[in-house]
FIDONU-884540 format. One record per atom (N, C-alpha, C): residue in three letters; x, y, z. Coordinates in pm, whole numbers, padded with zeros to 5 digits, always signed. Atoms other than C-alpha are relative to their C-alpha. Layout:
N
ALAXYZ;...
***
This chain:
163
UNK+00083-00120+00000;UNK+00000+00000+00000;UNK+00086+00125+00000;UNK-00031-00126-00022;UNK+00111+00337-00059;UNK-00043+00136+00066;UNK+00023-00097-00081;UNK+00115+00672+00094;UNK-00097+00073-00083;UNK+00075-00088+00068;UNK-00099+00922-00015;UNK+00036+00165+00027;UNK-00156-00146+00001;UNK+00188+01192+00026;UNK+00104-00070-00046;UNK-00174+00005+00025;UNK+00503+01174-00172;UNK+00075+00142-00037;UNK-00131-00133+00020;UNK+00832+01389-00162;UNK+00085-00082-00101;UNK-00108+00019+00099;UNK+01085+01399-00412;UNK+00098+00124+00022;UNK-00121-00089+00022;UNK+01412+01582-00411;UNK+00091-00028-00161;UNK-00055-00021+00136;UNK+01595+01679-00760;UNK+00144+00068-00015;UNK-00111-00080+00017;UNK+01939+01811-00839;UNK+00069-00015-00155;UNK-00052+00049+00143;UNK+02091+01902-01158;UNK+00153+00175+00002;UNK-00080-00162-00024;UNK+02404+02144-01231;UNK+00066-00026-00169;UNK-00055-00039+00165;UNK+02577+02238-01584;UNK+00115+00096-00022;UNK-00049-00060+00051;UNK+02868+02427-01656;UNK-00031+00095-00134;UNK+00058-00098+00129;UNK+02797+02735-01911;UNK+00162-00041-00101;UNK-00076+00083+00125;UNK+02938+02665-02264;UNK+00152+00092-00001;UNK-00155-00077-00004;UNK+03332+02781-02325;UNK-00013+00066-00107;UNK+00003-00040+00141;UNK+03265+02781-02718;UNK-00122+00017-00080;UNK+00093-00039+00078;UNK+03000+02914-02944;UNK-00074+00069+00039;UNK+00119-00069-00025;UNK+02650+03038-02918;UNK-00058-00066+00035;UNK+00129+00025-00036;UNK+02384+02882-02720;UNK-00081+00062+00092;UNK+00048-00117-00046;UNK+02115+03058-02582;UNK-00059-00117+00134;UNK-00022+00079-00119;UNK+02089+02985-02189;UNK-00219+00028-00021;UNK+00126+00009-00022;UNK+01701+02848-02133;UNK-00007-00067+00156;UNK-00019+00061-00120;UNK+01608+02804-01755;UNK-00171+00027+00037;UNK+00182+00037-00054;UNK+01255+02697-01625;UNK-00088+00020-00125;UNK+00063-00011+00107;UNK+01156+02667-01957;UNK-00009+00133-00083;UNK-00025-00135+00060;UNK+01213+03056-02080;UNK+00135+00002-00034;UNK-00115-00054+00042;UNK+01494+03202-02284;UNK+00057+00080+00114;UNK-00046-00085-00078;UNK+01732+03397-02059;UNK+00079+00096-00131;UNK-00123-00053+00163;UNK+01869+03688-02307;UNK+00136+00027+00033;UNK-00086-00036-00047;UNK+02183+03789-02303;UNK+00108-00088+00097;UNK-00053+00039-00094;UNK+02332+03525-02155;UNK+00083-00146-00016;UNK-00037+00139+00068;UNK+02574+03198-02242;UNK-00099-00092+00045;UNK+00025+00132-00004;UNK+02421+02870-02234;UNK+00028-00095+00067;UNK-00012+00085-00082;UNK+02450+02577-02096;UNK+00104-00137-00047;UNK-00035+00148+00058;UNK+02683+02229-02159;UNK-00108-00108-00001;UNK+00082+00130-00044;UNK+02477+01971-02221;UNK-00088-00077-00133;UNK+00054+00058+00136;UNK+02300+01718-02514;UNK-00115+00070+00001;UNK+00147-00050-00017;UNK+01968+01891-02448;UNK+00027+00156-00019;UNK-00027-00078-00003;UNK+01878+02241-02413;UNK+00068+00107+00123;UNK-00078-00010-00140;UNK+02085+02234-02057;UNK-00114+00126+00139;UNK+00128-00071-00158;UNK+01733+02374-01840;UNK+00039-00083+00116;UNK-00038+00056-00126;UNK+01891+02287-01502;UNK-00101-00001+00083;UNK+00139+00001-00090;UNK+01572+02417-01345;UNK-00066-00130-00054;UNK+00111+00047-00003;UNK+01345+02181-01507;UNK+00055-00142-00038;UNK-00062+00179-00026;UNK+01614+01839-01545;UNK+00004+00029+00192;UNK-00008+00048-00159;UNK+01639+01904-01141;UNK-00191-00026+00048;UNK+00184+00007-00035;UNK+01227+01929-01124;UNK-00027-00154-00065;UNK+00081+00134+00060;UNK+01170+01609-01353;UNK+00073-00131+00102;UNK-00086+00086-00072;UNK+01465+01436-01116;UNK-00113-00027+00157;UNK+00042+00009-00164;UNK+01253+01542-00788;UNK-00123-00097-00041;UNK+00092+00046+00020;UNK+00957+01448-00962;UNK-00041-00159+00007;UNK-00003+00155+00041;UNK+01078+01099-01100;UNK+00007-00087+00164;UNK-00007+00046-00106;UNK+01160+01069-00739;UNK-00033-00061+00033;UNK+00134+00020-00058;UNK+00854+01092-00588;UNK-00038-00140+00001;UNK+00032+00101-00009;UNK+00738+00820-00701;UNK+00066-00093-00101;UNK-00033+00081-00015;UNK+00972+00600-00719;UNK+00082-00058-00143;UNK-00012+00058+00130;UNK+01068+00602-01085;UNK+00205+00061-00033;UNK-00176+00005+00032;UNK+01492+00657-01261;UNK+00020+00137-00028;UNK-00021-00121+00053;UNK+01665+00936-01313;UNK-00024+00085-00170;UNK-00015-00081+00197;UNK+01676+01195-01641;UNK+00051-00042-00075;UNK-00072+00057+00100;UNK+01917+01062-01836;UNK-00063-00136-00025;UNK+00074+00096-00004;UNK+01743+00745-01820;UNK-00115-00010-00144;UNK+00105-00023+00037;UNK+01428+00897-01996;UNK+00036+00084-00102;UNK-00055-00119+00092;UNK+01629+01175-02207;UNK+00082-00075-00125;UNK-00074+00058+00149;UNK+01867+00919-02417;UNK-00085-00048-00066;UNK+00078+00047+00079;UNK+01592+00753-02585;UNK-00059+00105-00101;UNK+00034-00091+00086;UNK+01473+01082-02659;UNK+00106+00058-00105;UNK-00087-00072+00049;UNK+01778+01264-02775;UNK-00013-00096-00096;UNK+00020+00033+00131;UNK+01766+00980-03042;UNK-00068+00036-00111;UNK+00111-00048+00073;UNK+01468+01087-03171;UNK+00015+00160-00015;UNK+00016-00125+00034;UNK+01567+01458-03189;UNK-00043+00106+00074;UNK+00157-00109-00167;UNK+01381+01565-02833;UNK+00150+00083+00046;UNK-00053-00087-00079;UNK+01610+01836-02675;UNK-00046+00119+00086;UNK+00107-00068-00088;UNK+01335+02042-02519;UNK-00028-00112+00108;UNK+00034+00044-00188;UNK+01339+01994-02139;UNK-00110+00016+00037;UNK+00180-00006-00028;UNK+00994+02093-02144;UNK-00038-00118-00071;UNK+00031+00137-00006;UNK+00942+01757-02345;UNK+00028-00076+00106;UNK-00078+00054-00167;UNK+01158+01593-02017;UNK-00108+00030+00074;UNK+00109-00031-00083;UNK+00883+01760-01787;UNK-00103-00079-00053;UNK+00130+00116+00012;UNK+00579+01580-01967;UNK+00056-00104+00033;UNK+00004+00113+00006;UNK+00717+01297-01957;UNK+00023-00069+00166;UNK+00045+00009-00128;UNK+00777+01326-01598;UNK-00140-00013+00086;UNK+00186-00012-00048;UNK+00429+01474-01519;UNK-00065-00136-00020;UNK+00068+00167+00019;UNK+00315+01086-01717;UNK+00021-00025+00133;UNK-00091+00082-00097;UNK+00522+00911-01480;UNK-00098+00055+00134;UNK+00021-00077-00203;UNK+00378+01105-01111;UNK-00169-00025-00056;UNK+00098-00017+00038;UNK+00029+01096-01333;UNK-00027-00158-00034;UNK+00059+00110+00016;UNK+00010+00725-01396;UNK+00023-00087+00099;UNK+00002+00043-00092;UNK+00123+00637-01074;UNK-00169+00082+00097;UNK+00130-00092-00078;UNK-00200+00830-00933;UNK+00024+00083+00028;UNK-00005-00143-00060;UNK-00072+01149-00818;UNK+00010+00158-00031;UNK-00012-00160+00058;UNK-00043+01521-00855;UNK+00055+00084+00065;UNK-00069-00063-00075;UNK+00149+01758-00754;UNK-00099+00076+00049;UNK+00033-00069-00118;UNK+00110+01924-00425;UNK+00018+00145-00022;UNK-00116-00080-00005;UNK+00395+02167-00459;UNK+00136-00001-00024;UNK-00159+00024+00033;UNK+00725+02238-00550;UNK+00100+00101+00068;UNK-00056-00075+00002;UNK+00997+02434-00462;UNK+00116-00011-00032;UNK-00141+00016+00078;UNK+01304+02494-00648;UNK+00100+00137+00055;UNK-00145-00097-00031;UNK+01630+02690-00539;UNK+00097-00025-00087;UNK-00131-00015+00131;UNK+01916+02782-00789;UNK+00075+00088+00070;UNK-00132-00094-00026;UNK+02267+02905-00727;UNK+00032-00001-00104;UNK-00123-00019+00080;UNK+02506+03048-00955;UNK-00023+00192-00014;UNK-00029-00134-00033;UNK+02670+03432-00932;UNK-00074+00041-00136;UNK+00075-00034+00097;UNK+02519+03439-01275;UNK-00123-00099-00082;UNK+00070-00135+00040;UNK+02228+03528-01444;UNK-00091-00004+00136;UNK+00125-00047-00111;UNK+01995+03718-01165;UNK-00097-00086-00042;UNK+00097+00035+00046;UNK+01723+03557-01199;UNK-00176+00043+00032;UNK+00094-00053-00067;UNK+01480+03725-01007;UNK-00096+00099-00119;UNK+00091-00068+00088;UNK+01296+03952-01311;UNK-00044-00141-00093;UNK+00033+00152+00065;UNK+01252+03545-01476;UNK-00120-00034+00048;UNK+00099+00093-00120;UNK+01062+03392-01195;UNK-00142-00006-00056;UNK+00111-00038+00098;UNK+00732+03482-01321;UNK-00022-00063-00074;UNK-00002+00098+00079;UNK+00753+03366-01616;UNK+00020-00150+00003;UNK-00007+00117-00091;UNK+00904+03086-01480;UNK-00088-00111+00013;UNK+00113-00002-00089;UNK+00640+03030-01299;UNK-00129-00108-00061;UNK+00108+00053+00132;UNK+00402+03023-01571;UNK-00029-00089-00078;UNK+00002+00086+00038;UNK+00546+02804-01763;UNK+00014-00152+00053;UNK-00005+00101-00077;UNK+00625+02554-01538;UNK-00167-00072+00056;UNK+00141+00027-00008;UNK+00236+02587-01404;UNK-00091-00080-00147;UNK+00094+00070+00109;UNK+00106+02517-01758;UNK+00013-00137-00001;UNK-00027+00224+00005;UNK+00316+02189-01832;UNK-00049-00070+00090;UNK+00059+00076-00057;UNK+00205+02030-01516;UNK-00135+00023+00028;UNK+00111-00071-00034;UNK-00131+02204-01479;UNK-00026-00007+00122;UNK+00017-00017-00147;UNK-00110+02329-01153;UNK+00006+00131-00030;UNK-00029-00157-00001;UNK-00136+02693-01041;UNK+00190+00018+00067;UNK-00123-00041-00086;UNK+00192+02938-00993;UNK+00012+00017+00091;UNK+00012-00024-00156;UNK+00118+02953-00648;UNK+00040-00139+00074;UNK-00090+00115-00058;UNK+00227+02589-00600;UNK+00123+00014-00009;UNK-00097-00022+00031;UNK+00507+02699-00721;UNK+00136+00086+00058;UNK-00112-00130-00051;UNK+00831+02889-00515;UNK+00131-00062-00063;UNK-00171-00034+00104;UNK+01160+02989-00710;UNK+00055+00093+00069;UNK-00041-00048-00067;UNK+01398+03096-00479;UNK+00189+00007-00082;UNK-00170+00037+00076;UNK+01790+03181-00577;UNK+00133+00057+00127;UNK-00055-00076-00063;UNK+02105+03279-00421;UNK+00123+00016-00108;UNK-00146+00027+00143;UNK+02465+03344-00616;UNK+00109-00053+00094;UNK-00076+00135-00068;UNK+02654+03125-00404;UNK+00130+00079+00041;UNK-00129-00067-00082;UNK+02913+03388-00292;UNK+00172+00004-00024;UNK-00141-00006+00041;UNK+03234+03336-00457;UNK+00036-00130+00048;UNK-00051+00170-00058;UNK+03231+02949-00286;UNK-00040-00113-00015;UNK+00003+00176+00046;UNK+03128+02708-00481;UNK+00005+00018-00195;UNK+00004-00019+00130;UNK+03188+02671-00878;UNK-00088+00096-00075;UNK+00132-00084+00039;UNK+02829+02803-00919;UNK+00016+00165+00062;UNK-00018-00152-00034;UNK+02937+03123-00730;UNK+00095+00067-00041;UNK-00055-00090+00060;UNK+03193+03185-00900;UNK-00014-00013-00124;UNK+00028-00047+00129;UNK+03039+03209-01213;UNK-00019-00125-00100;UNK-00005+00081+00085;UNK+03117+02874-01408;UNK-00066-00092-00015;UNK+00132+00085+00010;UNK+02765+02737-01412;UNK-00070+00012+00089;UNK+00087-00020-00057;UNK+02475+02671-01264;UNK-00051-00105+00068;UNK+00032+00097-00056;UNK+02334+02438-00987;UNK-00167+00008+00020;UNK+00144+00041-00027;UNK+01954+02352-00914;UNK-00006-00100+00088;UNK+00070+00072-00101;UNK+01779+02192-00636;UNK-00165+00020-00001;UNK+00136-00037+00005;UNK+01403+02125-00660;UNK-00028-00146+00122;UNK+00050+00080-00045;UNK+01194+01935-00421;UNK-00176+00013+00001;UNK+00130-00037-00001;UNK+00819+01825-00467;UNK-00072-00084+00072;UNK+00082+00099-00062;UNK+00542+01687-00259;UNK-00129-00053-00111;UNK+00084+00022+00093;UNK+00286+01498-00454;UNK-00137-00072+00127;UNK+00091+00035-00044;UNK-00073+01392-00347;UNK-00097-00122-00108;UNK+00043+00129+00074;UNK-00291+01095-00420;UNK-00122+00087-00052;UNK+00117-00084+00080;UNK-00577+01212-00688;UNK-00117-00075+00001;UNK+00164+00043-00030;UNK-00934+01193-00570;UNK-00017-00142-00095;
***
């Protein structure tokens, strides 16, 4: 028998790119102005650490797990990664409760994002932005992420059993 509360915790981090152009996308929005991310996908640290907490929850494998199959097929939208999470927490019976996600790195602010954020994150799982808190800090000059050379994420979500 299962609970009819689950938590999940998520973590994801990325170094920003050395060479070229990619445009940094985080919680599913463009960030302008701003390098990119390393990574086979479109390196959304916010929303590979949200599908990680998610997969958690209940009980299912990490991202990469669920992402190489895709990347075959051409998927590099992390907002594809999120549905396919949402399945997963949605065919086990549940729904999210709440989430909350925290990000370090000295760069980009992120605080004029959030919002948006927000938004988009609310649509894909269809929940309101009010389940939703996006909190940040810039990590202070003491940890990789504070001093500049990428970005870390931490999300954790509670999920509930659906009427």
């Amino acid at each position: 028998m299962g609970s009819d509360i689950r938590v999940g915790i998520g973590q994801d981090s990325h170094a920003f790119v050395k060479k070229g152009s990619k445009k940094l996308i985080l919680g599913g929005i463009e960030i302008p102005d701003e390098k990119g991310i390393e990574a086979n996908s479109d390196g959304d640290v916010i929303l590979h650490s949200l599908f990680n907490a998610l997969s958690q929850a209940v009980g299912e494998k990490s991202l990469g797990f669920y992402a190489e199959p895709m990347f075959k097929k051409g998927i590099t939208d992390s907002r594809e990664f999120l549905k396919t999470a949402k399945k997963l927490v949605n065919d086990k019976g549940y729904k999210v409760n709440n989430i909350g996600i925290m990000f370090e790195g000295k760069k980009p602010r992120i605080d004029n994002y959030v919002d948006n954020m927000k938004k988009t994150i609310a649509k894909l799982l269809e929940i309101k932005e009010e389940q939703i808190g996006i909190t940040a800090t810039s990590g202070e000059n003491l940890t990789s992420f504070g001093k500049g050379k990428g970005i870390q994420v931490f999300s954790i979500v509670s999920l509930i059993k659906k009427n």
